[in-house]
PDB file as gemmi writes it, atoms N, CA and C in Angstrom:
CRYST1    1.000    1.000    1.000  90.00  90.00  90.00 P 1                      
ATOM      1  N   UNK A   1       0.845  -1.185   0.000  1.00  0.00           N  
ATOM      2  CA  UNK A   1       0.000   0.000   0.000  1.00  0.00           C  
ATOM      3  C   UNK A   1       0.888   1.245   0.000  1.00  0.00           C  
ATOM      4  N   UNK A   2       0.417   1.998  -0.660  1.00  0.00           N  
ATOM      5  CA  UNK A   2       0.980   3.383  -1.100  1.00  0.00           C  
ATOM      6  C   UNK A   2       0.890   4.332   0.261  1.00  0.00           C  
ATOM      7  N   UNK A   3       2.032   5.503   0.469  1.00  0.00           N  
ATOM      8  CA  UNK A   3       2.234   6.540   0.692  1.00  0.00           C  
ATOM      9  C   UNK A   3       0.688   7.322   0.675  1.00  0.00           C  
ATOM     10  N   UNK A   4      -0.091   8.260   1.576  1.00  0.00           N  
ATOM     11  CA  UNK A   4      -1.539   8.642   1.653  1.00  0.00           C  
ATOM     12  C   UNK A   4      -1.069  10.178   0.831  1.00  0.00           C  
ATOM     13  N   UNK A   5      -1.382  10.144  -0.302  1.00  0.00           N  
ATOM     14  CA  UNK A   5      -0.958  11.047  -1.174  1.00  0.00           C  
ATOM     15  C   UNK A   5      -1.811  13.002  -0.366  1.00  0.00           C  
ATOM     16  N   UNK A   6      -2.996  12.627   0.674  1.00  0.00           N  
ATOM     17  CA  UNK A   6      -3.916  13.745   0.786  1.00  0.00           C  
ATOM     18  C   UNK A   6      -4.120  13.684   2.195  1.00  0.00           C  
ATOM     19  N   UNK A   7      -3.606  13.761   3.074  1.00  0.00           N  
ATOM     20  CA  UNK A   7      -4.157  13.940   4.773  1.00  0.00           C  
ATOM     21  C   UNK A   7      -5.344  14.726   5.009  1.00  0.00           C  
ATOM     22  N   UNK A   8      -6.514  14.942   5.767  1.00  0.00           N  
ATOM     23  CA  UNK A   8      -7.163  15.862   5.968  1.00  0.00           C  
ATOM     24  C   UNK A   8      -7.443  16.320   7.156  1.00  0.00           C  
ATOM     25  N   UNK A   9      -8.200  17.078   7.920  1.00  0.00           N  
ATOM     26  CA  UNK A   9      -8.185  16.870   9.275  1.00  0.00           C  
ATOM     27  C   UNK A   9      -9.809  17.546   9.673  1.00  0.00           C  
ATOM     28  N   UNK A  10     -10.706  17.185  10.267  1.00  0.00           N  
ATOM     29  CA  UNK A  10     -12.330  17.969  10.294  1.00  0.00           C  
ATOM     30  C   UNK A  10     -11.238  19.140  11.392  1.00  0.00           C  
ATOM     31  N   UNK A  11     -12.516  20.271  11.878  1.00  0.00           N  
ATOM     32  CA  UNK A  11     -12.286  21.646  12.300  1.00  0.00           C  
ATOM     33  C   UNK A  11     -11.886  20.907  13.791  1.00  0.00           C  
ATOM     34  N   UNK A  12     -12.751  20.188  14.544  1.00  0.00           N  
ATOM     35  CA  UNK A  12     -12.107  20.157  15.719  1.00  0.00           C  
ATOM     36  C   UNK A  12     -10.996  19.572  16.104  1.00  0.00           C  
ATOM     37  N   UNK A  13     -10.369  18.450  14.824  1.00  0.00           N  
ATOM     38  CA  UNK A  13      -9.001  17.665  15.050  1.00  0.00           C  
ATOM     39  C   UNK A  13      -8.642  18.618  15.248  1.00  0.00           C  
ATOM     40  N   UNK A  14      -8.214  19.601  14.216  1.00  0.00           N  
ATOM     41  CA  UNK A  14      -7.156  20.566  14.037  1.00  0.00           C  
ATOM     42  C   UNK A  14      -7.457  21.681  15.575  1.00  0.00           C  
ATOM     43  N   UNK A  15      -8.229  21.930  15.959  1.00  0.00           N  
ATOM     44  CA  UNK A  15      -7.816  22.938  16.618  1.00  0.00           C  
ATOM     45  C   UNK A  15      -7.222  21.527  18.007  1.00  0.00           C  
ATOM     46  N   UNK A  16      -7.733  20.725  18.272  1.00  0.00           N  
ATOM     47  CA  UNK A  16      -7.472  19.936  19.608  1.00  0.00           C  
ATOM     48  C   UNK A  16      -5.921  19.660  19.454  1.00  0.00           C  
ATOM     49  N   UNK A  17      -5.515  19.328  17.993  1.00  0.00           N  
ATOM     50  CA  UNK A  17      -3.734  19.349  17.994  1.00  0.00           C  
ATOM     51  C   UNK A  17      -2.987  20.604  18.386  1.00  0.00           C  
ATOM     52  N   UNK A  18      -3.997  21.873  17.901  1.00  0.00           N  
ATOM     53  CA  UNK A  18      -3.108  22.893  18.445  1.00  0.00           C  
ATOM     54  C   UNK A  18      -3.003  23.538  19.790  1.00  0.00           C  
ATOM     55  N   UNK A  19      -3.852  22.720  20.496  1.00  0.00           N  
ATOM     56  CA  UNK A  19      -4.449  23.493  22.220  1.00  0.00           C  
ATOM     57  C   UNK A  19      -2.914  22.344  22.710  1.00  0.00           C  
ATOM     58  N   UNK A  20      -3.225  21.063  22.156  1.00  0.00           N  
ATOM     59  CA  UNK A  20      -2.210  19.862  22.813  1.00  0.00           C  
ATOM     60  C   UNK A  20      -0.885  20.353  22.262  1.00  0.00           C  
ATOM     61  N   UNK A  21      -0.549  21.278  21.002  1.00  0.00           N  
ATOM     62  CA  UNK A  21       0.702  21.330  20.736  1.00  0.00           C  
ATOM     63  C   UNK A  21       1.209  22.704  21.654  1.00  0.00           C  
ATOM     64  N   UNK A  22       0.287  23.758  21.793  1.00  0.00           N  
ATOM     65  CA  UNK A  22       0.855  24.426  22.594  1.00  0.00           C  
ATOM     66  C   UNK A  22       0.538  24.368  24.321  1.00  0.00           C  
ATOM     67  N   UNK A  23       0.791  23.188  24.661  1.00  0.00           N  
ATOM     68  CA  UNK A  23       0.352  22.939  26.087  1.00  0.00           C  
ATOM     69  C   UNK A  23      -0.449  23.922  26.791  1.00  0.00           C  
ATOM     70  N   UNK A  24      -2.112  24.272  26.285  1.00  0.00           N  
ATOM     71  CA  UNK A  24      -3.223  24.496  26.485  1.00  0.00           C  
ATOM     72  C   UNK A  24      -3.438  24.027  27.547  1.00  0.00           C  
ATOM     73  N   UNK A  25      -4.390  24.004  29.035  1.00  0.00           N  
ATOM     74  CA  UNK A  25      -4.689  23.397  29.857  1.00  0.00           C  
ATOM     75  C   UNK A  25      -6.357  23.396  30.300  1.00  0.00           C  
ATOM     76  N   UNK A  26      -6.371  24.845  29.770  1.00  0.00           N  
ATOM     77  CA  UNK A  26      -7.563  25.829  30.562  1.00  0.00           C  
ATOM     78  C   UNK A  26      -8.080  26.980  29.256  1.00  0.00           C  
ATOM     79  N   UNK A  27      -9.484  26.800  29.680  1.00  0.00           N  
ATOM     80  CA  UNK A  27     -10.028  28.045  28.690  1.00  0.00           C  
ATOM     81  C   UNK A  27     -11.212  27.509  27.588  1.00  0.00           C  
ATOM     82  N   UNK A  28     -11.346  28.236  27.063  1.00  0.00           N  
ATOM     83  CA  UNK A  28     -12.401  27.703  25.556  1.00  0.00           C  
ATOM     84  C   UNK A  28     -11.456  28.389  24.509  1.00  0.00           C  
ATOM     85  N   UNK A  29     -11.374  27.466  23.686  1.00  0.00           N  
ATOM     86  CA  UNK A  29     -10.253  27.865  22.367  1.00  0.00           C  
ATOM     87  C   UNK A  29     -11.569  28.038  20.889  1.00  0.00           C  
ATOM     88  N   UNK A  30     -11.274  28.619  19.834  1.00  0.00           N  
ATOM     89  CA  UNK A  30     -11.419  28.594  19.232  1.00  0.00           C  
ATOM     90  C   UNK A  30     -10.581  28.356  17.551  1.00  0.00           C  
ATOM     91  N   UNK A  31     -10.745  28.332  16.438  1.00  0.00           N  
ATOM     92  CA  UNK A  31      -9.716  28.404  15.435  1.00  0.00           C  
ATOM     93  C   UNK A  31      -9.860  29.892  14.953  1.00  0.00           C  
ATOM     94  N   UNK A  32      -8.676  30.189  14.443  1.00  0.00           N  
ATOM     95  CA  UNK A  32      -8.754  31.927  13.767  1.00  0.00           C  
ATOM     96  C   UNK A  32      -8.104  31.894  12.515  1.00  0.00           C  
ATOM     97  N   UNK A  33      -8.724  32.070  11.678  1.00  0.00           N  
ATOM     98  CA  UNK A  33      -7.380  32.627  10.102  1.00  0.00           C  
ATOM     99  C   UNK A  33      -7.427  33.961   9.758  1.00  0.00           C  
ATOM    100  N   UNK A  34      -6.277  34.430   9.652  1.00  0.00           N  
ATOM    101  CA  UNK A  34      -6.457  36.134   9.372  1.00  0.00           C  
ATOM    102  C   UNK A  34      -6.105  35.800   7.140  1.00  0.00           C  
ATOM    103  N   UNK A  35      -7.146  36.871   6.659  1.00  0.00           N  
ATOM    104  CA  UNK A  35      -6.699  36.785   5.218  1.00  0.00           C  
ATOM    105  C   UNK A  35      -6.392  37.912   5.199  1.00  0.00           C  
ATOM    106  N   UNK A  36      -6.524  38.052   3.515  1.00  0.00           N  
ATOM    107  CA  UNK A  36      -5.872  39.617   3.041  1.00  0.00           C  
ATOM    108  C   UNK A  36      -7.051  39.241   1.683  1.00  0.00           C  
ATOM    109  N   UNK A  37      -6.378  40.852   1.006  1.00  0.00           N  
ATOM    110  CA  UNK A  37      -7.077  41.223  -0.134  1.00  0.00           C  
ATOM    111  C   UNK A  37      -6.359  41.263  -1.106  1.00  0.00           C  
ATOM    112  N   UNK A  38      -6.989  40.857  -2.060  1.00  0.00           N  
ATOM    113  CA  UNK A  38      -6.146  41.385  -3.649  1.00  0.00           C  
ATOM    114  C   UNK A  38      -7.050  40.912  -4.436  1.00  0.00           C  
ATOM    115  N   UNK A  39      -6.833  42.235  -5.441  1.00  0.00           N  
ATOM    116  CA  UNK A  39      -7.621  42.708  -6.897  1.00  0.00           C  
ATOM    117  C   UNK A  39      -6.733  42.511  -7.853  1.00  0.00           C  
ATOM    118  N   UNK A  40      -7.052  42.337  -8.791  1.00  0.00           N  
ATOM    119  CA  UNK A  40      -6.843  42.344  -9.937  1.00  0.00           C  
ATOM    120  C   UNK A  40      -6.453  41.745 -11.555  1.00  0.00           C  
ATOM    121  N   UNK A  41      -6.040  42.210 -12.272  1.00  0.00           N  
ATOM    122  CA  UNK A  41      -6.478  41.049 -13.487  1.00  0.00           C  
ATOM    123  C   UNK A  41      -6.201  39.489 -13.518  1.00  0.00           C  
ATOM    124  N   UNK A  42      -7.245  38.267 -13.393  1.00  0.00           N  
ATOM    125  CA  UNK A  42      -7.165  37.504 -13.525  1.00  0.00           C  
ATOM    126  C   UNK A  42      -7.157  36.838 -14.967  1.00  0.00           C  
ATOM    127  N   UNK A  43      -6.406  35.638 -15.690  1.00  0.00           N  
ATOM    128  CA  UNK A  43      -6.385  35.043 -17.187  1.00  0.00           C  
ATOM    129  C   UNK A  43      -7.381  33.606 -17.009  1.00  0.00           C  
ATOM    130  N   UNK A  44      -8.686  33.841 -17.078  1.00  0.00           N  
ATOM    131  CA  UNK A  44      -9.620  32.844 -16.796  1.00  0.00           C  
ATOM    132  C   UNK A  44      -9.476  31.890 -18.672  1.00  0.00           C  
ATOM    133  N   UNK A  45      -8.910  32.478 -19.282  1.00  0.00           N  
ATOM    134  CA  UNK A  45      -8.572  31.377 -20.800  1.00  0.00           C  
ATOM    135  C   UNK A  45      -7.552  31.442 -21.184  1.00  0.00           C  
ATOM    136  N   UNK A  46      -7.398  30.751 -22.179  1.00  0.00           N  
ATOM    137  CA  UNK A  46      -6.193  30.735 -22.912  1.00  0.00           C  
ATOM    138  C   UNK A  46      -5.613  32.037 -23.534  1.00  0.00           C  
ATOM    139  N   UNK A  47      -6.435  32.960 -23.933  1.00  0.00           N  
ATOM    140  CA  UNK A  47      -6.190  34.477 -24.803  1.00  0.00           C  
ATOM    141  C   UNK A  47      -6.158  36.046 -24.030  1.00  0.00           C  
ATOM    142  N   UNK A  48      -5.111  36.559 -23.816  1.00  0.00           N  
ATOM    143  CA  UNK A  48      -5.395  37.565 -23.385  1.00  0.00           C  
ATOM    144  C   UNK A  48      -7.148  38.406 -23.354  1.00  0.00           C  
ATOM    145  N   UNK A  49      -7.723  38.096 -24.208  1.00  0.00           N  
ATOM    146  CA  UNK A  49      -9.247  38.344 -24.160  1.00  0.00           C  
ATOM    147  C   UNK A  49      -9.869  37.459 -22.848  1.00  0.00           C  
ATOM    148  N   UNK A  50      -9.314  36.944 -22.341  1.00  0.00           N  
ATOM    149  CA  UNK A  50      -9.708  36.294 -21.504  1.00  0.00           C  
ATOM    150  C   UNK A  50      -9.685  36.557 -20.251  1.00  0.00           C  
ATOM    151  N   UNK A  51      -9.526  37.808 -19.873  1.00  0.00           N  
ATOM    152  CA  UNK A  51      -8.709  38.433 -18.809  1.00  0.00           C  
ATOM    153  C   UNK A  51     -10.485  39.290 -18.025  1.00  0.00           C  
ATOM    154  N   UNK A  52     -10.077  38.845 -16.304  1.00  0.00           N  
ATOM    155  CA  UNK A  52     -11.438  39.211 -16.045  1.00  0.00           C  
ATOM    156  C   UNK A  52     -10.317  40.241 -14.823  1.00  0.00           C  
ATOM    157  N   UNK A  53     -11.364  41.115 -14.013  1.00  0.00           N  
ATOM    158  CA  UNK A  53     -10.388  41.709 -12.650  1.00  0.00           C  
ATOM    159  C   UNK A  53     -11.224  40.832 -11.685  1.00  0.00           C  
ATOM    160  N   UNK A  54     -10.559  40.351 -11.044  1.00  0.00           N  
ATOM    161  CA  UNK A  54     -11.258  39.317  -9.818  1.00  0.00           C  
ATOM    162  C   UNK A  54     -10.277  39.757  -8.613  1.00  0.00           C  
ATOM    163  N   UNK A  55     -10.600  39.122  -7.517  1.00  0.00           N  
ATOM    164  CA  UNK A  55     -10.199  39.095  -6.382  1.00  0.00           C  
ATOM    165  C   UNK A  55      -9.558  37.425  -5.878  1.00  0.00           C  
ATOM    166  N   UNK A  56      -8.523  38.164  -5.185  1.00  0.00           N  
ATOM    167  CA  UNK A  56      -8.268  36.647  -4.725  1.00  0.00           C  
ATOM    168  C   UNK A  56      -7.538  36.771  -2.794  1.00  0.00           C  
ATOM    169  N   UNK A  57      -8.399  36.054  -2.053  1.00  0.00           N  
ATOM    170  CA  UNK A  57      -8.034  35.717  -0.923  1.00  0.00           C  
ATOM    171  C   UNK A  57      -7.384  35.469  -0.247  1.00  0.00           C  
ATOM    172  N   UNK A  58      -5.848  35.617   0.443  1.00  0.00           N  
ATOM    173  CA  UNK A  58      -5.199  34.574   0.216  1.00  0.00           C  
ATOM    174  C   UNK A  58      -4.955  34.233   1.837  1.00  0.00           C  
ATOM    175  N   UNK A  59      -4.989  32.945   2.383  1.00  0.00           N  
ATOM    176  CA  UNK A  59      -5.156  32.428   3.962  1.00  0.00           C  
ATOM    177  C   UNK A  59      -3.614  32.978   4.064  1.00  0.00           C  
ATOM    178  N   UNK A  60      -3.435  34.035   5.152  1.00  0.00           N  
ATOM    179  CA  UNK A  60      -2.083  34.143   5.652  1.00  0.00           C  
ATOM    180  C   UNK A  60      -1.565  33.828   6.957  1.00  0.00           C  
ATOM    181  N   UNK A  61      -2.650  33.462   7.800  1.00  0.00           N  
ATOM    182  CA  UNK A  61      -2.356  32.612   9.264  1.00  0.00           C  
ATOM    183  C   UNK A  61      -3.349  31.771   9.523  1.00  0.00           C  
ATOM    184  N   UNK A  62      -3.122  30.827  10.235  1.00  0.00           N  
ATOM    185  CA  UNK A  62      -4.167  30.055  10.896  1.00  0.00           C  
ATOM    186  C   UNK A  62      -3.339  30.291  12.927  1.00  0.00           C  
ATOM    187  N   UNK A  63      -4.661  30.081  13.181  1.00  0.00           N  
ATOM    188  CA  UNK A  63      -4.464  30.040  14.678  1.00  0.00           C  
ATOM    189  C   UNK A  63      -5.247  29.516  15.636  1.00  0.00           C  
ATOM    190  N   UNK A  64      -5.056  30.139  16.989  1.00  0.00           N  
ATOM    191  CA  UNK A  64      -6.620  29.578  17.279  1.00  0.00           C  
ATOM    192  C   UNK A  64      -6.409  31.116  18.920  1.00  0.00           C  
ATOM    193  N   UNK A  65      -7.929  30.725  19.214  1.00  0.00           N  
ATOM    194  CA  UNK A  65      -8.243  32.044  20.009  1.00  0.00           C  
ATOM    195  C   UNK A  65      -8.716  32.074  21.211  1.00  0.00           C  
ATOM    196  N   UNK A  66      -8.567  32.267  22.133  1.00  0.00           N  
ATOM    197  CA  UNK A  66      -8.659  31.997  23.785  1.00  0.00           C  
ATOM    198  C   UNK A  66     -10.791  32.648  23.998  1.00  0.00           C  
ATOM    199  N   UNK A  67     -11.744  32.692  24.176  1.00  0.00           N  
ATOM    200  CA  UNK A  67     -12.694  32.776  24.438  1.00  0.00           C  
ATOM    201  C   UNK A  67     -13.430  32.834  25.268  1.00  0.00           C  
ATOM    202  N   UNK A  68     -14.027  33.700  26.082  1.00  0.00           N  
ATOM    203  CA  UNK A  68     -14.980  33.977  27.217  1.00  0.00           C  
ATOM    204  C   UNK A  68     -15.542  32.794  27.974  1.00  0.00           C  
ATOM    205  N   UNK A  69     -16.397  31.976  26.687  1.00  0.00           N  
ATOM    206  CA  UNK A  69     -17.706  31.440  26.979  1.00  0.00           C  
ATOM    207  C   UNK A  69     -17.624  30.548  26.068  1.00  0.00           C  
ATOM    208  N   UNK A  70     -18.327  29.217  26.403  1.00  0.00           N  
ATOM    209  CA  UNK A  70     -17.975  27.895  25.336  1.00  0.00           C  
ATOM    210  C   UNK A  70     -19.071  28.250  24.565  1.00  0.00           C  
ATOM    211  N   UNK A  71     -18.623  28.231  23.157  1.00  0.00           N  
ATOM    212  CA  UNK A  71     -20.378  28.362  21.784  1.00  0.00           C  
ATOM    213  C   UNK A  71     -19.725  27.080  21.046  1.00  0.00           C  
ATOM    214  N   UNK A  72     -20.515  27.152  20.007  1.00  0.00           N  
ATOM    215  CA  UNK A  72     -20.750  26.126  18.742  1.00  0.00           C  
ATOM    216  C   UNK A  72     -19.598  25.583  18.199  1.00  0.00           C  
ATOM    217  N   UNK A  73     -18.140  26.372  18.513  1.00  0.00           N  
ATOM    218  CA  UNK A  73     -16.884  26.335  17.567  1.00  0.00           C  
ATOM    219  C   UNK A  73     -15.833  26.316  18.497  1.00  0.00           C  
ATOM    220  N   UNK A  74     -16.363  26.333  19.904  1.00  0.00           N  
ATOM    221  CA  UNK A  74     -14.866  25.899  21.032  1.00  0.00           C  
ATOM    222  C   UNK A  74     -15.000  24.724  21.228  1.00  0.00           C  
ATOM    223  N   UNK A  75     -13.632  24.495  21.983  1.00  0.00           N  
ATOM    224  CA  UNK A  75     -13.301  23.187  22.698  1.00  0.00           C  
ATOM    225  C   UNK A  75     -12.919  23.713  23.692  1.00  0.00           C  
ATOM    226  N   UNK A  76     -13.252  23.141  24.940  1.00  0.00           N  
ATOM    227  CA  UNK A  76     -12.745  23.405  26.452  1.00  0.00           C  
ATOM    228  C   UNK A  76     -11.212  22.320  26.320  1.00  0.00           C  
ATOM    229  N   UNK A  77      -9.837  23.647  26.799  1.00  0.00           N  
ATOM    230  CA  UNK A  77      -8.804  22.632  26.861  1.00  0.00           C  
ATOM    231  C   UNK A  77      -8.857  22.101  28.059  1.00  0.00           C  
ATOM    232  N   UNK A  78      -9.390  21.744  29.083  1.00  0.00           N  
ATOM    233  CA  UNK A  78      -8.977  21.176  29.820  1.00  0.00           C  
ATOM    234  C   UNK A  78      -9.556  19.552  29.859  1.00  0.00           C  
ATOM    235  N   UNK A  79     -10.637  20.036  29.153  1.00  0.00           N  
ATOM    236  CA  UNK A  79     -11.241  18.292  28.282  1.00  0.00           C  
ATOM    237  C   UNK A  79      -9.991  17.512  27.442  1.00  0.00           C  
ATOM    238  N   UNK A  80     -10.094  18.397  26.389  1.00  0.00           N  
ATOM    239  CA  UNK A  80      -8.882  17.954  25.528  1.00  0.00           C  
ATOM    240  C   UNK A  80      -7.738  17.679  25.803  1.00  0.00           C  
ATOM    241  N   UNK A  81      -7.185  18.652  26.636  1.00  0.00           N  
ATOM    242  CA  UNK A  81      -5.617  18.485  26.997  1.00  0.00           C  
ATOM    243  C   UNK A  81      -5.559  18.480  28.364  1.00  0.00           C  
ATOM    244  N   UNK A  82      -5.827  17.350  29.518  1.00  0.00           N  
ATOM    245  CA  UNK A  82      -6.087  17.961  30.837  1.00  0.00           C  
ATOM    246  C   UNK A  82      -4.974  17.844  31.440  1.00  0.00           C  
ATOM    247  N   UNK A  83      -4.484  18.889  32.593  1.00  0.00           N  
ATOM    248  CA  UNK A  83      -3.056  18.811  33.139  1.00  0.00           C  
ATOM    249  C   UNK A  83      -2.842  17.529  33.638  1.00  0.00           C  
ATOM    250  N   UNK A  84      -1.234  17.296  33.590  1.00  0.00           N  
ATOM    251  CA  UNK A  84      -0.825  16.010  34.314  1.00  0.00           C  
ATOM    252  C   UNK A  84      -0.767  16.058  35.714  1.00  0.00           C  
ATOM    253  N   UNK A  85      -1.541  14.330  36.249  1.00  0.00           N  
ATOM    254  CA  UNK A  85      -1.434  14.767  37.847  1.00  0.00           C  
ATOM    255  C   UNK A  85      -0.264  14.586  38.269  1.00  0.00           C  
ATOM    256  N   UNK A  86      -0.329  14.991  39.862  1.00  0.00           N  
ATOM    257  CA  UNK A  86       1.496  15.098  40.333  1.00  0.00           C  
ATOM    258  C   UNK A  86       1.500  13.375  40.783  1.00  0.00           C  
TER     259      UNK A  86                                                      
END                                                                             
């Protein structure tokens, strides 16, 4: 069997690896991505006639975000990552 050419991960793997990678203990976490903006001419064909002005997005961080109050999109770290006893 082959090398897994595509890993994926749903929203709460990923944030529970990052509460456990940065030794998280306590709190409601959330995930955060900050983007940006940009305009301008896109080549949607083969021919310079083909040229539209579009926008394009581009993900420049991922993170995650410490939170008041548990909603729909936290994880409590101390579920996830709970301190070690002595």
């Amino acid at each position: 069997m082959g090398e897994p050419q595509t890993i994926t991960f749903e929203y709460d793997e990923m944030l529970k690896m990052l509460i456990k990678h940065q030794k998280i203990h306590e709190g409601f976490w959330t995930m955060t991505i900050q983007v940006g903006v940009n305009a301008g001419g896109i080549q949607i064909g083969p021919t310079e006639k083909d040229m539209v002005i579009g926008v394009v997005i581009p993900l420049l961080k991922f993170g995650i975000q410490k939170q008041d109050k548990p909603g729909p999109l936290t994880l409590d770290a101390k579920e996830v990552n709970p301190p070690s006893k002595p």
